[in-house]
N, C-alpha and C positions, 0 to 999 in steps of 0.2 A: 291727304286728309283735309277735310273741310275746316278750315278757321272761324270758328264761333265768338262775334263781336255781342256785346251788350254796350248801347249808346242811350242815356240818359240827357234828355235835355226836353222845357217846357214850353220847347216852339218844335218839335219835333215833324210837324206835318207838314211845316216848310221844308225839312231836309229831305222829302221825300226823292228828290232827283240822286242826293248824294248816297242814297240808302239801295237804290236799283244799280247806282253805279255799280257799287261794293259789292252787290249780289250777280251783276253780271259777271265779274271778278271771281267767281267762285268762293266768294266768302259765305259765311249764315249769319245774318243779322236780326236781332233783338233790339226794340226798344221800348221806352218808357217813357213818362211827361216829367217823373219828377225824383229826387235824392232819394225819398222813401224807400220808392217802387226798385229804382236802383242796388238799393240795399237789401231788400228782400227778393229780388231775382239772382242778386249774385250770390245770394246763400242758397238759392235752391237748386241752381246750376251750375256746370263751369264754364268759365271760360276765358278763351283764352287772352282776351285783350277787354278793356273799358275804356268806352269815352265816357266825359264826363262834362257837361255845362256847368262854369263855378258857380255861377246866378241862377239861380231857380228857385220858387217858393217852396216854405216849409225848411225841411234842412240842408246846407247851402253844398254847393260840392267838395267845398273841402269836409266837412262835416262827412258828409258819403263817403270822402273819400277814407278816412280814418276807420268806421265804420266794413266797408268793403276788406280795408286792410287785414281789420281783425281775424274777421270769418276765411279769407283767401290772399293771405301775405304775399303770395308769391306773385299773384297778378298782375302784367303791366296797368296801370292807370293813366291817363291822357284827358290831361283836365284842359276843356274848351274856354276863354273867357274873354272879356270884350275889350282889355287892355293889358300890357306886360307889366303887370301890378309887380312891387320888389316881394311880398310875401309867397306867390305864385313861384317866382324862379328860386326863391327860398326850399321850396317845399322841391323843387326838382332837382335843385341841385342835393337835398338831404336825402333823397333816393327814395323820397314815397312816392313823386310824379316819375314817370316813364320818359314824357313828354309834356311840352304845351303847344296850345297852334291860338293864335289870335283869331277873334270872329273879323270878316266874314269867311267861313273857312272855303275851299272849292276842293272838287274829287281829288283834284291830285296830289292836294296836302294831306289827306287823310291816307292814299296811298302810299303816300312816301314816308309816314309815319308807323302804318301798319308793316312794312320792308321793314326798316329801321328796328322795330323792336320783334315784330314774331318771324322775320324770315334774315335776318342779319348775319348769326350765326353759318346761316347754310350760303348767303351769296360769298360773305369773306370765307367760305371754306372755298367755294368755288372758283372765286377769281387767285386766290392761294393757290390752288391746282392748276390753274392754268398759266397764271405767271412763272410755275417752276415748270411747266413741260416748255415752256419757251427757254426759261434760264438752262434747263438741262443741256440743248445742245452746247450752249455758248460754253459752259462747264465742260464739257467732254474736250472740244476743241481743246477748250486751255488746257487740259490735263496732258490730252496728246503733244503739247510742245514741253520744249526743258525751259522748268520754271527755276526762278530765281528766289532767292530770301524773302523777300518784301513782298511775291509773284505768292510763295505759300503762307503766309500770312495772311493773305487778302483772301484767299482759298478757303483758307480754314475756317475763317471769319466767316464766309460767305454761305460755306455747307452749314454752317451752326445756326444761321439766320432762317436759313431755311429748315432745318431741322425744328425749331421753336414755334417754326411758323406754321407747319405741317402736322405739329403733332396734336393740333386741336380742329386738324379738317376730319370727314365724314370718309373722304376716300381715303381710305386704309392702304389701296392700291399704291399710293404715290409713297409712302412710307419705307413701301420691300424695294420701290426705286430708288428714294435716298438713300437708304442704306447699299445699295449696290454698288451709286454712285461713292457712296464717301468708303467701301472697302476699295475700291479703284484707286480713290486718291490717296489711303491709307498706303496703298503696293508702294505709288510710285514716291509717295512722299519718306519711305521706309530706303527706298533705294537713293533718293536725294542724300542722306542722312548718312548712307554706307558709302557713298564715293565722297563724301567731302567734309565726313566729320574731323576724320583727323586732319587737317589741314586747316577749318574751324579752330583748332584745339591747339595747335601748332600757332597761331597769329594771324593766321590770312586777313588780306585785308577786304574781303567780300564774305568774313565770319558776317554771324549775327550778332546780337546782342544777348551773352552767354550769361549764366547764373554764375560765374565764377570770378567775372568781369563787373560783374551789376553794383555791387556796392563802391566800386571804385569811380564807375562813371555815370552811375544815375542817381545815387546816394550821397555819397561824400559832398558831392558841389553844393548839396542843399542844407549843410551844416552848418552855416550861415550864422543858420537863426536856428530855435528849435523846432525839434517835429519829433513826431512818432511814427514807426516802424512796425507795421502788423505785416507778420509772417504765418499764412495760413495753410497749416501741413495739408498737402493733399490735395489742392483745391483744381478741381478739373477748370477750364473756361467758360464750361453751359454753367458751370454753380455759380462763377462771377458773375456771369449776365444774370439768375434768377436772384441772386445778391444784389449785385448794382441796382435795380430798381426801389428796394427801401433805404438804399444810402445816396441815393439822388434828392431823397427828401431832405439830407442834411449838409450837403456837400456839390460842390462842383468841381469836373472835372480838369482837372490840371493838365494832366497825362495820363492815356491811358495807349498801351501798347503789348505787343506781341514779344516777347522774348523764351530764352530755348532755355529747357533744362541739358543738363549734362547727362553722360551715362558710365553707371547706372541709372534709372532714374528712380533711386530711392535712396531714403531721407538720408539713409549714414553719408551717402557720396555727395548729395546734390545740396542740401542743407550747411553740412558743414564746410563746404567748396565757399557756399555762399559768404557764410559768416565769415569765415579764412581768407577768401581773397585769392585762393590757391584750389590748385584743382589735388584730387586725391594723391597721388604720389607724391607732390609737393609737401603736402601736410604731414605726410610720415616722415620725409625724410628731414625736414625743418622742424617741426615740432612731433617728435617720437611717442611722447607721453602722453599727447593729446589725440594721437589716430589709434582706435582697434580695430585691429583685423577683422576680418569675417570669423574666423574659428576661434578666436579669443571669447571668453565670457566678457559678461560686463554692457554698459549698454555703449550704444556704439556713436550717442549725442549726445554727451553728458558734459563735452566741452565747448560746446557754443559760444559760452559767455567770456571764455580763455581766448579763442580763436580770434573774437571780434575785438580784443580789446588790444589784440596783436595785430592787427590788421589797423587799427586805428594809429597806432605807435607808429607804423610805417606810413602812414598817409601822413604825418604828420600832425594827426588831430585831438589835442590833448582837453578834451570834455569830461562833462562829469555824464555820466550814462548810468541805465537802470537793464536790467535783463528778467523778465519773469518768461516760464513756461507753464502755460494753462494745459491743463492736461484732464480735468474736472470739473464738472459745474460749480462746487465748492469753491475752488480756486478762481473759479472767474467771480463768480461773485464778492469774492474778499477782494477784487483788486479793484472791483468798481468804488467798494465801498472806501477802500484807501487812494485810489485816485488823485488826491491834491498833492498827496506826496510826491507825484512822478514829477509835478510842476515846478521840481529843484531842478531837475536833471534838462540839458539840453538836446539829447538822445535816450529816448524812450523803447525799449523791444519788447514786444509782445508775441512770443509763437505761439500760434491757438492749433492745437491737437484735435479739435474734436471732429474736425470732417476725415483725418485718416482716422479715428475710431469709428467710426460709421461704417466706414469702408468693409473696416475688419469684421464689426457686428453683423453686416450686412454676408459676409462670406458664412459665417461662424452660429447666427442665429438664424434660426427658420423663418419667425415672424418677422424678422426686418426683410429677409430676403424676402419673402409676399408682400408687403409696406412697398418695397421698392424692388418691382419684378423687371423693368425696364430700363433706361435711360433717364424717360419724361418725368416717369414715380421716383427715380434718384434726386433728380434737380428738385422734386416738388418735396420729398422729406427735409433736404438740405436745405430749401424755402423757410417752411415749417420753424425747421430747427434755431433758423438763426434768427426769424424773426420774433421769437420768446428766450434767444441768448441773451448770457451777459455780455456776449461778442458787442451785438448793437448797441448795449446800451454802454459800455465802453465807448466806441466811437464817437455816439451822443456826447458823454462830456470830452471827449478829444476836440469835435466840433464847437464847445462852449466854451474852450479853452482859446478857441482863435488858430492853436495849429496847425501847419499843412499833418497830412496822414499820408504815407506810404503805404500800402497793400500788392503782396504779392506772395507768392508760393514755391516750394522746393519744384514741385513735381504735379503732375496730375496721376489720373489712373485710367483707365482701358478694359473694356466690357471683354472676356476673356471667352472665348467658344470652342479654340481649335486646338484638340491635344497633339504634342512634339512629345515622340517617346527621348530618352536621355538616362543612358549607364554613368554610374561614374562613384567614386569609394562615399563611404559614410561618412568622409570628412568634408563633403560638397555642401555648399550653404543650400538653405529649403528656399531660396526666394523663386517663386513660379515662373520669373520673365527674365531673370539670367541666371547663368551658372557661373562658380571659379572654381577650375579644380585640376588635376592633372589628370591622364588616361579615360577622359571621358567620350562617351560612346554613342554616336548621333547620326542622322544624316545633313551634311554638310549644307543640303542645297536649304533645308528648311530652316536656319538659323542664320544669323550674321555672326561670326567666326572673327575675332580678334586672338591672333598664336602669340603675338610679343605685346602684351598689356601696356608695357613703358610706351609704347609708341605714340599712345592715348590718355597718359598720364593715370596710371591704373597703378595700384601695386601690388604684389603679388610676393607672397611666401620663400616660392621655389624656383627654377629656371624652367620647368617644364607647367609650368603654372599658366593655364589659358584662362580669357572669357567669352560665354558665349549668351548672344542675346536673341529673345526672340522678338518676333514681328507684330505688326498688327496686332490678330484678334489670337494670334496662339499664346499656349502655356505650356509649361515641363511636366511631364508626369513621367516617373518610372513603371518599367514594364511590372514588375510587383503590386495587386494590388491594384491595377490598370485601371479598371472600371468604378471601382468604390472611389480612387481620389477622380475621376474624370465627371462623377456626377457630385461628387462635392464641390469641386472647383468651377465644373464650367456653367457662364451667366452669372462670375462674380469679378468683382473689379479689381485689378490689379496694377500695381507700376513694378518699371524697374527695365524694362523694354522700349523699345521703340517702337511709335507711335504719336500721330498730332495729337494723342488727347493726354499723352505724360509728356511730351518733349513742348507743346508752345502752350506756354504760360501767361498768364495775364501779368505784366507791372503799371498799377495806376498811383497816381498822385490827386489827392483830394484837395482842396482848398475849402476851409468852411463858409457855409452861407450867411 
C-alpha cells in the first residue's frame, strides 16, 4: 500500500528533486508553501506521515504542529528546521515530534526517517525473524548435547528472549516454531530434572542453586545491614522480565539469577522449604505442628513466619524482623501507607499473593481467561497489574529508604494442554500436576513416578504412599467427567510439576538508585 506523505514548507519548489525522489520510492506526496495549508490538508485527509518546516510565514511549525496534533493525534510529525534549537528536541523528546532532521536536508535523510517511523515496525519484525531462523539451528544443536545447570539456564533465558521478541513480529509462522522449539526443550529439560534431582536434593555438589538452600546462602550473608525481602507467589520468569523494566526505573541490579524450585512446585512445599531452611520431610519431622499434610484441613502456609524465625535461630541471626502476607489490594495499600514502621526492623518480608490469584481467576473466570488467552496477553495483564499495584509503589518507598530489595518466588506456572488420565481414592489431593496417594492408576511412561517419597525428602502418610508428577504441558484428569474438566482446565496455568517455567525462578537483588 502506497504511503501517503503531506510536506509543508515555504520554499517547497526548491525540494522539487527530493519530492521525485520519494515518488520514485513508491511514496504519494503532497505539498504545501505554508503552516495554514498544512493544517487544513491534514484535516481533510490522512496521512500517514508529516514533514514540517519549523520557519515559515503566518503560523510557525510548531504552531502546525499542535494544530495538526489536535485534528489527527496519532500522526507521526517531522519537524524540518535550520538549527538543533533545545525547545525543538524538547518537543521530540515529549513525543509530539516523531523526528527532526537539520536543513540542508538530502533524499536519504528523509528516507531513513520515513523507515524509522512508518516501516520500522515491520523491518524489526523482519530482522527478528531471521536472526531466530539462524539462532534456531545453534539452539537444536545445543539441545541435542547433555546440557549442564548453568547450560539450562542460559537455555531458558535464551528461548524467553526470543519468545518476547517474536511475539510482536508479523510472521505468526515463526511463533508455531518457537513453541516447537521450547516443547523440545521442555522434553529434555523434564528428563534433565528426572535423572538428577534426587542427587540435587541429596547434596550433590554439581546441585543448583535450590529454593531450600536460598535463604541460607544468598540471604543470610546480606544481613549485615538491613534489607527487604519480597516474596512473590507465583511469579513465572516472562512476568519478571515484563516487571524488571518499571523497576529499572528505581533500582539497579545487584544480582540477578536463575535458581530451581523444589518439587512439588507448589506453594505448601516450595514456599515453606524456603522460609524453613528445610525441605518438606524435614519440616514435619522437626517442627510437627508447623507442616499439614495434604489431607488435613487448615491452610497449609499459615506458618511462614514460625518457620523463618526458626531458621534464623539456627543461622545464628538474632534481628528484629517484620512478616506481612498481602493477599488483597486492601492489605497492600495499608502496608504502604504504614511503611515507616518497617524502618525498626532489620529484616523486612513481604509475600505478595496476588499473581497466583491471577492464576487461579484466570482458570476459574471466563473474562480473565479472554484478558489473557495466551502467554504474551498473561505477561501483559500481569504488566498492567503491577503497574497500578501497591506492590510498586511499596518498592518505591523501599527504594527511598536507601535499602538493598530481594525479589524472588516459590514457584512459577505452566500453560497446561495435554490430558494424563489418573485413578486413584477420594482421598487423592486435586492439585492438577501431581498426585499423593496409594493405589493409584496411570500409565507409567506418561508421568514421572517417585514409589519411596523419603528418597526426595517428601512425606507421606502411609508406607504404600507414592508421588507422581506430571511433565511439561500435561495435567491429571479423572476418567469421570473426562471432557467437562478437560475443557475447563486445558490453556489454563498451573504449578506443581515439572517444567522450566515452575522449576527456574528468578532471585534478584536490587540496589536503590
Amino acid at each position: 500500500m502506497q504511503a501517503k506523505i503531506l510536506w509543508a514548507d515555504d520554499e517547497i519548489d526548491l525540494l522539487k528533486p527530493h519530492i521525485l525522489f520519494l515518488e520514485q520510492k513508491g511514496y504519494k506526496v503532497d505539498t504545501v508553501n505554508s503552516g495554514t495549508e498544512a493544517v487544513e490538508m491534514s484535516e481533510k485527509n490522512v496521512y500517514d506521515i508529516v514533514f514540517l518546516d519549523e520557519n515559515m510565514p503566518g503560523i510557525s511549525g510548531l504552531e502546525a504542529l499542535t494544530r495538526i496534533k489536535d485534528s489527527r493525534p496519532l500522526v507521526p510529525v517531522v519537524m524540518i528546521t535550520k538549527s538543533e534549537e533545545e525547545h525543538i528536541m524538547e518537543e521530540a523528546i515529549g513525543g509530539q515530534i516523531a523526528d527532526y532532521l537539520i536543513k540542508p536536508v538530502n533524499p536519504n535523510q528523509i528516507l531513513l526517517s520515513l523507515k524509522k517511523n512508518l516501516d520500522q515496525t515491520k523491518l524489526i519484525s523482519e530482522k527478528t525473524t531471521s536472526e531466530y531462523q539462524q539462532a534456531f539451528r545453534q539452539i537444536s544443536m545445543e539441545l541435542s548435547q547433555d546440557m549442564d545447570v548453568p547450560e539450562w539456564s542460559a537455555m531458558f533465558k535464551r528461548l524467553l528472549r526470543w519468545e518476547l521478541q517474536l511475539q510482536n513480529s508479523d510472521e505468526k509462522g515463526m511463533d508455531e516454531v518457537l513453541n516447537m522449539q521450547k516443547k523440545e526443550a521442555n522434553q529434555l529439560f523434564c528428563r534433565f530434572v528426572e535423572r538428577n534431582y534426587k542427587h540435587w536434593i541429596n547434596g550433590a555438589s554439581d546441585a543448583p542453586n535450590m529454593l531450600h538452600t536460598l535463604f541460607k546462602t544468598h540471604v543470610a550473608p546480606m544481613l549485615n545491614e538491613p534489607i527487604f525481602l519480597v516474596v512473590i507467589d507465583n511469579l513465572r520468569y516472562d512476568q519478571w522480565e515484563v516487571m524488571r523494566q518499571k523497576i529499572a526505573k528505581h533500582f539497579q541490579f545487584d544480582k540477578e539469577e536463575i535458581v530451581y524450585s523444589i518439587l512439588p512446585t507448589a506453594t505448601q512445599y516450595a514456599r515453606n522449604a524456603f522460609f524453613a531452611g528445610l525441605l518438606p520431610s524435614e519440616i514435619q519431622k522437626k517442627y510437627p505442628q508447623l507442616w499439614v499434610m495434604e489431607e488435613e484441613d487448615g491452610g497449609k502456609n499459615n506458618f511462614e513466619a514460625e518457620l523463618l524465625q526458626h531458621q534464623l535461630k539456627r543461622l545464628g541471626k538474632n534481628i528484629k524482623t517484620s512478616y506481612h502476607k498481602i493477599t488483597n489490594i486492601d492489605a497492600g495499600k495499608k502496608l504502604v501507607e504504614q511503611f515507616n514502621t518497617l524502618l525498626h526492623n532489620e529484616l523486612n518480608v513481604v509475600v505478595y499473593n496476588f499473581v497466583d490469584m491471577l492464576s487461579h481467576a484466570r482458570t476459574d473466570m471466563k473474562v480473565i481467561k479472554e484478558l489473557a488467552d495466551d502467554e504474551s496477553a498473561y505477561r501483559s495483564l500481569t504488566e498492567s497489574w503491577f503497574e497500578h499495584s501497591p506492590l510498586l509503589e511499596l518498592l518505591v518507598k523501599m527504594k527511598q529508604s536507601g535499602r538493598k530489595v530481594i525479589i524472588t518466588t516459590d514457584h512459577g506456572t505452566v500453560k497446561v494442554i495435554d490430558p494424563v488420565k489418573i485413578v486413584g481414592p477420594k482421598s487423592t489431593n486435586t492439585n492438577l500436576r501431581y498426585k499423593i496417594g496409594k493405589n493409584l492408576d496411570y500409565k507409567q511412561k506418561e508421568v514421572f513416578q517417585v514409589k519411596d517419597p523419603e528418597n526426595i525428602f517428601l512425606p507421606k502418610q502411609n508406607i504404600s504412599e507414592e508421588y507422581v508428577f506430571c511433565r511439561e504441558s500435561s495435567f491429571f484428569v479423572y476418567p469421570n467427567n473426562y471432557n467437562q474438566y478437560v475443557n475447563h482446565y486445558k490453556d489454563t496455568f498451573q504449578h506443581g510439576g515439572i517444567s522450566m517455567e515452575e522449576m527456574l525462578i528468578p532471585f534478584v537483588v536490587l540496589k536503590p538508585k
